[in-house]
C-alpha positions in Angstrom: 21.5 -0.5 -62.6 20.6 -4.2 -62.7 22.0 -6.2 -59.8 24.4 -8.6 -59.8 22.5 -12.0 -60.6 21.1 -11.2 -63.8 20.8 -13.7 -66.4 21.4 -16.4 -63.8 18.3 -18.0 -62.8 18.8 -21.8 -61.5 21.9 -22.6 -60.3 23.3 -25.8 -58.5 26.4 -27.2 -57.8 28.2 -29.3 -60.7 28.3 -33.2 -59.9 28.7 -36.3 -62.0 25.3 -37.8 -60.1 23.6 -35.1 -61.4 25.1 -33.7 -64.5 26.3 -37.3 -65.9 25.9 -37.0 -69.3 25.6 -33.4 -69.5 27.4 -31.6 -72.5 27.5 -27.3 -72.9 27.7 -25.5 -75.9 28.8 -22.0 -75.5 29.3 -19.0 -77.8 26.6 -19.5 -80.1 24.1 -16.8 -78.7 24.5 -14.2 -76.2 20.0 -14.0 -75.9 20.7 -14.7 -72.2 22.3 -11.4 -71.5 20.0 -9.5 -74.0 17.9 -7.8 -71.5 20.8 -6.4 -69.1 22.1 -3.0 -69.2 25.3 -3.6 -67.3 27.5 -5.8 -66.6 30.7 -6.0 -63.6 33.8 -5.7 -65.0 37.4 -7.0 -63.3 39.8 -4.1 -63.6 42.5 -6.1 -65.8 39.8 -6.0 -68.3 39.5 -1.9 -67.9 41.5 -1.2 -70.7 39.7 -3.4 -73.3 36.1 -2.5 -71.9 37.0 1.0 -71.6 37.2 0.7 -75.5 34.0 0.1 -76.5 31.9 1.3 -73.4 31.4 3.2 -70.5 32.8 2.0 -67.6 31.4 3.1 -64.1 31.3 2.1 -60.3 27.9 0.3 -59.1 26.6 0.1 -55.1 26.8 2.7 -52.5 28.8 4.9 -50.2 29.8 1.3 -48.3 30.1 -0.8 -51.6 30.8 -0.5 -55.2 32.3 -2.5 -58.1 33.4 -1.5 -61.4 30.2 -2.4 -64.4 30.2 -1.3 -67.8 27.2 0.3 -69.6 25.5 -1.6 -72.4 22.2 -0.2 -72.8 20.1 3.2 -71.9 17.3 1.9 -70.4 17.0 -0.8 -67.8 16.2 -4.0 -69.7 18.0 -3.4 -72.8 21.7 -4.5 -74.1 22.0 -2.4 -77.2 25.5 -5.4 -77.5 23.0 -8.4 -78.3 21.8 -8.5 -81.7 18.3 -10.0 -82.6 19.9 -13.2 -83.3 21.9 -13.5 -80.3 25.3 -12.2 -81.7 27.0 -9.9 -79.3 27.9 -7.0 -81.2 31.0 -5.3 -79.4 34.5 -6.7 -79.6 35.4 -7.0 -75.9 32.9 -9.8 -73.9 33.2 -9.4 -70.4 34.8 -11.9 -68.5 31.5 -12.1 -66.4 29.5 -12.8 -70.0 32.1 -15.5 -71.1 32.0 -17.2 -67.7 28.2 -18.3 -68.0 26.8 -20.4 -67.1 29.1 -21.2 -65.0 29.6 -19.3 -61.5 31.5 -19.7 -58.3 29.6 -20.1 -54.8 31.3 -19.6 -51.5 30.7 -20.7 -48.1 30.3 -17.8 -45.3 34.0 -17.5 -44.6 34.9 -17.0 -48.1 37.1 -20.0 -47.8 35.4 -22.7 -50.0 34.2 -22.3 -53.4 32.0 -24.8 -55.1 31.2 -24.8 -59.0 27.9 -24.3 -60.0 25.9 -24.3 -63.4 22.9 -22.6 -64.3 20.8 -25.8 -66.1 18.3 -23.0 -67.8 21.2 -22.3 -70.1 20.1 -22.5 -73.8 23.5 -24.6 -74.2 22.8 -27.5 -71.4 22.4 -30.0 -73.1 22.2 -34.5 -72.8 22.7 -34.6 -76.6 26.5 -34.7 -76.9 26.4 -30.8 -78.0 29.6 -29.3 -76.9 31.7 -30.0 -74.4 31.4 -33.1 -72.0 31.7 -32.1 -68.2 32.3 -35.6 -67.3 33.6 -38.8 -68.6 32.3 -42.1 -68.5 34.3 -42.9 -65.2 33.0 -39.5 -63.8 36.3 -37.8 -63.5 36.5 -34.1 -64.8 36.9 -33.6 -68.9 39.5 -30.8 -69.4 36.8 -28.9 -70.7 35.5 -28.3 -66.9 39.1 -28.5 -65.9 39.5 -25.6 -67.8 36.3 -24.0 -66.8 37.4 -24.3 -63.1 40.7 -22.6 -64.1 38.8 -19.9 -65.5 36.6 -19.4 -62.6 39.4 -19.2 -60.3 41.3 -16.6 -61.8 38.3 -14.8 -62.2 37.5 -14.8 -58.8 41.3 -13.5 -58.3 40.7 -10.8 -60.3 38.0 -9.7 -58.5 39.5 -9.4 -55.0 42.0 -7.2 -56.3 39.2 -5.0 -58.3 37.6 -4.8 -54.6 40.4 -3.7 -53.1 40.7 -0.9 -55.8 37.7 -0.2 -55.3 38.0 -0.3 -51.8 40.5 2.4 -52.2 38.8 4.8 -54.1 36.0 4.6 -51.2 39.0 5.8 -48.4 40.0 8.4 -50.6 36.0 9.6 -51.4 36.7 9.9 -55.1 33.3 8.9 -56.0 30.4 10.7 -56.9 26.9 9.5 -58.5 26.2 10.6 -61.9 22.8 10.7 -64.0 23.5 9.6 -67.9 21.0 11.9 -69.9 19.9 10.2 -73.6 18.0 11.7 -76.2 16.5 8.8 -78.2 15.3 9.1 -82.1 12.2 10.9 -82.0 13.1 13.5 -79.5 12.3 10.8 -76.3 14.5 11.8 -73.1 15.7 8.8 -71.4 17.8 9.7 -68.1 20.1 6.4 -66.4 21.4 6.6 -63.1 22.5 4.5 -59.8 25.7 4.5 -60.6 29.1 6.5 -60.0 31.7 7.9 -61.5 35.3 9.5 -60.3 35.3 13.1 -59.5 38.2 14.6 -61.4 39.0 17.9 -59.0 39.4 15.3 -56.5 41.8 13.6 -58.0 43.7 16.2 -59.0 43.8 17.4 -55.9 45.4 14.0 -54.2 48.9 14.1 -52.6 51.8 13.4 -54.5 52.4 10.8 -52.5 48.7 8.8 -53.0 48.8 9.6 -56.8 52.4 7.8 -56.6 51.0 4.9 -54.5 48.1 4.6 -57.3 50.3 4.8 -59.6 52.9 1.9 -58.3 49.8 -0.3 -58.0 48.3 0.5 -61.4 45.1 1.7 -59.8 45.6 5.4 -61.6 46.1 3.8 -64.9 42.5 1.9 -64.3 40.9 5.4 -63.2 42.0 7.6 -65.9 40.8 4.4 -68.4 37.6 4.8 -66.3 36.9 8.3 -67.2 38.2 8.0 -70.6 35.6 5.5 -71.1 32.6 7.5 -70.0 32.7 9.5 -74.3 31.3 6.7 -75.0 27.9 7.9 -73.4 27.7 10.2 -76.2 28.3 7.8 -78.7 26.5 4.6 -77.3 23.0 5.3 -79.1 24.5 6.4 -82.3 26.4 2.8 -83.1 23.1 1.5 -82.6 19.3 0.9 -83.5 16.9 2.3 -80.3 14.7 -0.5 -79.0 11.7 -0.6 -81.5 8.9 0.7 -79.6 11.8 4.2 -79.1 11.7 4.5 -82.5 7.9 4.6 -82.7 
């Protein structure tokens, strides 16, 4: 499993002394994300990802987070087409957010807006969307942007606490994905986890109701719904070429 960084490689904080001028265009190719196989998901978005693709739980025995699976092998997204197009119906929120991303200070208490200026879309050439005007104040573009971000990162303290949850109640165990490719190759993927179903079942009545009044069993029973779709992910689409060699 990738970490969490991924397609961001030079970020800094978004100002009108440095970004005046600046324009992004968005939505027109996905290459940025072509070489990740997973991807965090927030668990709102469970239902949508679950879909489409697998959804498991990446980190340790301390840590984990919800990512779903988009390729078999470590550098491959089998959702990015040749051109750029992203393939599936359901972009993750973390996707649709670059290049954009939220930095906080050490007690989690300030966040300041940052851009990644490698971005394909960056742009001085009036392409897109303006981040400032000519007085420097905010466009709604990046108004909007910053409303986005911050929901996001709402989202995402209540996936940890889920997650959190499923720690206390040691429902987690790690699971190796085994792949055939075309041609007969054997591709195994791992560092990841998944819920244990006899644990589950065998919860309290009274934990399975609490999960259940917080909508945190709806999110696990989407979770290992999703995980068919390891059977399925290489027949919807073409192996890498050199697996098909």
């Amino acid at each position: 499993m990738a970490t969490q960084q991924l397609f961001y490689r030079s970020v800094v904080p978004v100002s009108f002394q440095r970004h005046k001028g600046w324009a992004v265009k968005t939505g027109d190719t996905y290459a940025f994300a072509a070489e990740v196989n997973s991807v965090p998901v927030t668990a709102i978005e469970f239902a949508e990802a679950a879909a489409e693709y697998p959804v498991v739980f990446a980190g340790n025995e301390d840590s984990v987070f919800p990512a779903v699976i988009l390729g078999a092998r470590e550098n491959e997204n089998l959702q990015v087409a040749p051109d750029g197009r992203w393939l599936g119906k359901f972009i993750p929120a973390f996707v649709r957010r670059y290049p954009f991303v939220f930095s906080q200070d050490e007690a989690g208490r300030t966040f300041t807006l940052h851009i990644d200026e490698t971005f394909a879309g960056c742009n001085q050439a009036g392409r897109g969307e303006h981040l400032f005007d000519a007085d420097g104040n905010q466009t709604q573009y990046l108004r909007t942007v910053l409303g986005f971000l911050q929901d996001y990162q709402a989202r995402f303290r209540r996936t940890r606490a889920y997650c959190d949850r499923l720690l206390e109640l040691k429902l987690l165990q790690p699971m190796q994905a085994q792949f055939t490719l075309s041609g007969g190759e054997q591709r195994s993927l791992s560092g990841f986890m998944v819920v244990d179903r006899q644990k589950l079942k065998a919860l309290p009545p009274e934990t399975l109701a609490d999960l259940m009044a917080r909508d945190e069993l709806e999110c696990t029973f989407l979770h290992l719904a999703s995980l068919r779709h390891f059977q399925d992910m290489l027949e919807r689409f073409q192996p890498a070429p050199e697996a098909a060699a």
